[in-house]
C-alpha positions as CSV (number, residue, x, y, z in Angstrom):
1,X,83.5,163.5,-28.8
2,X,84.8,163.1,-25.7
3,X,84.3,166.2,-23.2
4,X,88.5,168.2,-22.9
5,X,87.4,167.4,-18.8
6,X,87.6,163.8,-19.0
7,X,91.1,164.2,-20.3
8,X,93.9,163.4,-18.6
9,X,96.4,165.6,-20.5
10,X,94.0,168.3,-20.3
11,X,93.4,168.3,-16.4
12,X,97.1,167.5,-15.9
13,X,97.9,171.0,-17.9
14,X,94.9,172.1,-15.4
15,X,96.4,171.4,-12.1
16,X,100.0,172.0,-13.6
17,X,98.9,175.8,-13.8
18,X,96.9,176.1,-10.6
19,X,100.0,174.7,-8.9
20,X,102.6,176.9,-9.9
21,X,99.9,180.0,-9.2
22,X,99.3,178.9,-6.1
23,X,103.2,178.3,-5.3
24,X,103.9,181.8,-6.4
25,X,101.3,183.2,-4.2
26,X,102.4,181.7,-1.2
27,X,106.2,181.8,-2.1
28,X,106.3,185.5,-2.9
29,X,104.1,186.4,0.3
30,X,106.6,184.9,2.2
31,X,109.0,187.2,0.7
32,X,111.1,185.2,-1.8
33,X,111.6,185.2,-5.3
34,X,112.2,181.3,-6.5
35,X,110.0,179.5,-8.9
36,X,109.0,175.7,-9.1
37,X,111.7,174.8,-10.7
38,X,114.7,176.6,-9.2
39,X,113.1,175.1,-5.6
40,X,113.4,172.0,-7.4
41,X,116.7,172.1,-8.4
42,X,117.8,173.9,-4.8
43,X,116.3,170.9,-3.1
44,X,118.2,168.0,-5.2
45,X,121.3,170.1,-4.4
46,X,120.7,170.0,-1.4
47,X,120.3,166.2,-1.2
48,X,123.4,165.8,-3.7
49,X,125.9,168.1,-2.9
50,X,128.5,168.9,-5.8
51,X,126.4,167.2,-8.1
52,X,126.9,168.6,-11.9
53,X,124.0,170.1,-14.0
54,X,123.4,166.9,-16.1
55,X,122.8,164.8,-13.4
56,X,120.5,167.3,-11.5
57,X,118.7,167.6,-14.8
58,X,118.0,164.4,-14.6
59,X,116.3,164.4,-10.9
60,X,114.4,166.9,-11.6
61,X,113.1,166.3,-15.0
62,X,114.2,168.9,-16.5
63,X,116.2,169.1,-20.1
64,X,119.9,169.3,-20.1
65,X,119.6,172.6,-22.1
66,X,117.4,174.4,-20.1
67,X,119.1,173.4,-16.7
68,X,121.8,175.7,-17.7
69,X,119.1,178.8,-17.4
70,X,117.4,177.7,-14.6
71,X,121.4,177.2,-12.6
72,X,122.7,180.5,-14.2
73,X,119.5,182.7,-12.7
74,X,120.1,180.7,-9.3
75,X,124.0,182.0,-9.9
76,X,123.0,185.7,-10.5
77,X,121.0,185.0,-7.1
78,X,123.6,184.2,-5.2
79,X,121.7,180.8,-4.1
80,X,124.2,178.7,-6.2
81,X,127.9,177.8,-6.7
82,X,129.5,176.5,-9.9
83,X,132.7,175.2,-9.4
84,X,134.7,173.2,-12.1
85,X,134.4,169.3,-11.4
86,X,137.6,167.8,-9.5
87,X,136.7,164.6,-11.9
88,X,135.7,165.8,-15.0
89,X,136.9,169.2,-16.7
90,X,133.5,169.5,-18.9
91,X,131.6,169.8,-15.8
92,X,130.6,172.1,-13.3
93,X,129.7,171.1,-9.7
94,X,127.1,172.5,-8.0
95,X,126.9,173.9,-4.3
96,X,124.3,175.9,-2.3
97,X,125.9,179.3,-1.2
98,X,125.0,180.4,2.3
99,X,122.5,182.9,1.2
100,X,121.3,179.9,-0.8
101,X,120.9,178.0,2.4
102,X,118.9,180.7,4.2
103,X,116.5,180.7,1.3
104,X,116.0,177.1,1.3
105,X,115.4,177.3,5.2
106,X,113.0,180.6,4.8
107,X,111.0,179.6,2.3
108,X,110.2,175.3,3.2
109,X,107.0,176.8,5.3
110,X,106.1,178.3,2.3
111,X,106.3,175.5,0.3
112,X,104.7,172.9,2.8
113,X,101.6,175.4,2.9
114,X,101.8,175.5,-1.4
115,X,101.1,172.2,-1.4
116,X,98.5,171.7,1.6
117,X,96.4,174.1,-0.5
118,X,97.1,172.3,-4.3
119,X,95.3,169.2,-2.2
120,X,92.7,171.3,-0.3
121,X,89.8,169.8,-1.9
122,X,90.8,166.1,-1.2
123,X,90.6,164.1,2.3
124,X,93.8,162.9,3.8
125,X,93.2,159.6,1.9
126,X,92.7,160.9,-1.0
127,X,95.7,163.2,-1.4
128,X,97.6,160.0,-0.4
129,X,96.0,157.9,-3.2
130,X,96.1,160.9,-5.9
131,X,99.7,161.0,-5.2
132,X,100.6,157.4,-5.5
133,X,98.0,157.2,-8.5
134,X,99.9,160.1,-10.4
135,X,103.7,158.6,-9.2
136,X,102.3,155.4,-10.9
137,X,101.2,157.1,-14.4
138,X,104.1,159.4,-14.5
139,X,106.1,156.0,-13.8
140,X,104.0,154.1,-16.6
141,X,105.3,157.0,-18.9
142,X,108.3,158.2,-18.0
143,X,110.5,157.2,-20.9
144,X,108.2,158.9,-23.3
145,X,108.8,162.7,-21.6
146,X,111.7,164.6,-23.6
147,X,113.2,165.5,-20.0
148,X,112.6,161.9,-18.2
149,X,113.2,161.3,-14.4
150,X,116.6,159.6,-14.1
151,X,117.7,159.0,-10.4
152,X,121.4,159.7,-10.3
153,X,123.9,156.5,-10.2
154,X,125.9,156.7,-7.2
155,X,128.8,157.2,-9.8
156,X,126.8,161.0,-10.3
157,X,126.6,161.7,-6.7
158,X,130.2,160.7,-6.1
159,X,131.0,163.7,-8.7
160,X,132.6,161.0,-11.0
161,X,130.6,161.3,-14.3
C-alpha cells in the first residue's frame, strides 16, 4: 500500500488548503475581505474588461454555475459591475467598479506576500521549477477537470460571444 504522502492528489488537496489559509491570513490582515477565488476572477477582469461570466469562468477554472455566486457576492461588494452585453442579450458584461479598483490596488501587496510564503520552504530555483512542473501536470490534465482552463478567443474579449 502506498503511503497517502506519496500521492499526488493527496499533497495537491494538501497544499490547496495551506494556500487558501495562508491567503486569508495575509489578505484579511491587510484589511480586506476577498477570497481566492473572487481575486481570481477580479484579476481576469481586470485583464479583460467587459468580459461576460462564461468566458471568465473559463480563465479562471471555475464552473459556469458557480461563477454566478462568486460575481453576485463581488456585486453585493460593490467591486463588480454587470451590465447587459451590447452583443449578446443572454449575457452580462463585466466591469470593475471604482471601489473594485481600490481593492485590487490595496490588497496586490497582500497577495504577493501570500504567495512568497506558500513557497517559503523552496529555493528560488525550486519555486521556479515547482511552478513550471505543476503548469505542466495541470496542462497534461486539463481536459479531464469538470471546470477546465479555457483561455478566452479574442471573439470573448471583444464581448462578441
Amino acid at each position: 500500500m502506498t503511503d497517502h504522502n506519496d500521492m499526488p492528489g493527496h499533497l495537491a488537496r494538501r497544499f490547496q488548503q495551506i494556500a487558501v489559509a495562508i491567503f486569508h491570513s495575509e489578505v484579511e490582515e491587510a484589511g480586506y475581505d476577498l477570497t481566492p477565488v473572487q481575486y481570481a476572477a477580479l484579476s481576469a477582469i481586470r485583464a479583460h474588461p467587459g468580459i461576460d461570466q462564461a468566458t471568465l469562468a473559463g480563465l479562471i477554472a471555475y464552473d459556469r454555475t458557480t461563477i454566478t455566486g462568486v460575481v453576485d457576492r463581488l456585486v453585493q461588494k460593490g467591486l463588480l459591475a454587470r451590465h447587459a452585453s451590447s452583443t449578446d442579450r443572454r449575457a452580462h458584461a463585466l466591469q470593475i467598479t471604482a471601489a473594485g479598483w481600490k481593492t485590487i490596488r490595496g490588497i496586490e501587496p497582500a497577495v504577493a506576500a501570500a504567495q512568497r510564503i506558500m513557497l517559503r520552504g523552496l529555493t528560488a530555483v525550486e519555486a521556479k521549477q515547482f511552478l513550471r512542473l505543476l503548469r505542466k501536470a495541470i496542462a497534461g490534465t486539463n481536459e479531464l477537470s469538470r471546470a477546465p482552463l479555457r483561455m478566452a478567443s479574442n471573439k470573448d474579449l471583444d464581448g462578441k460571444s
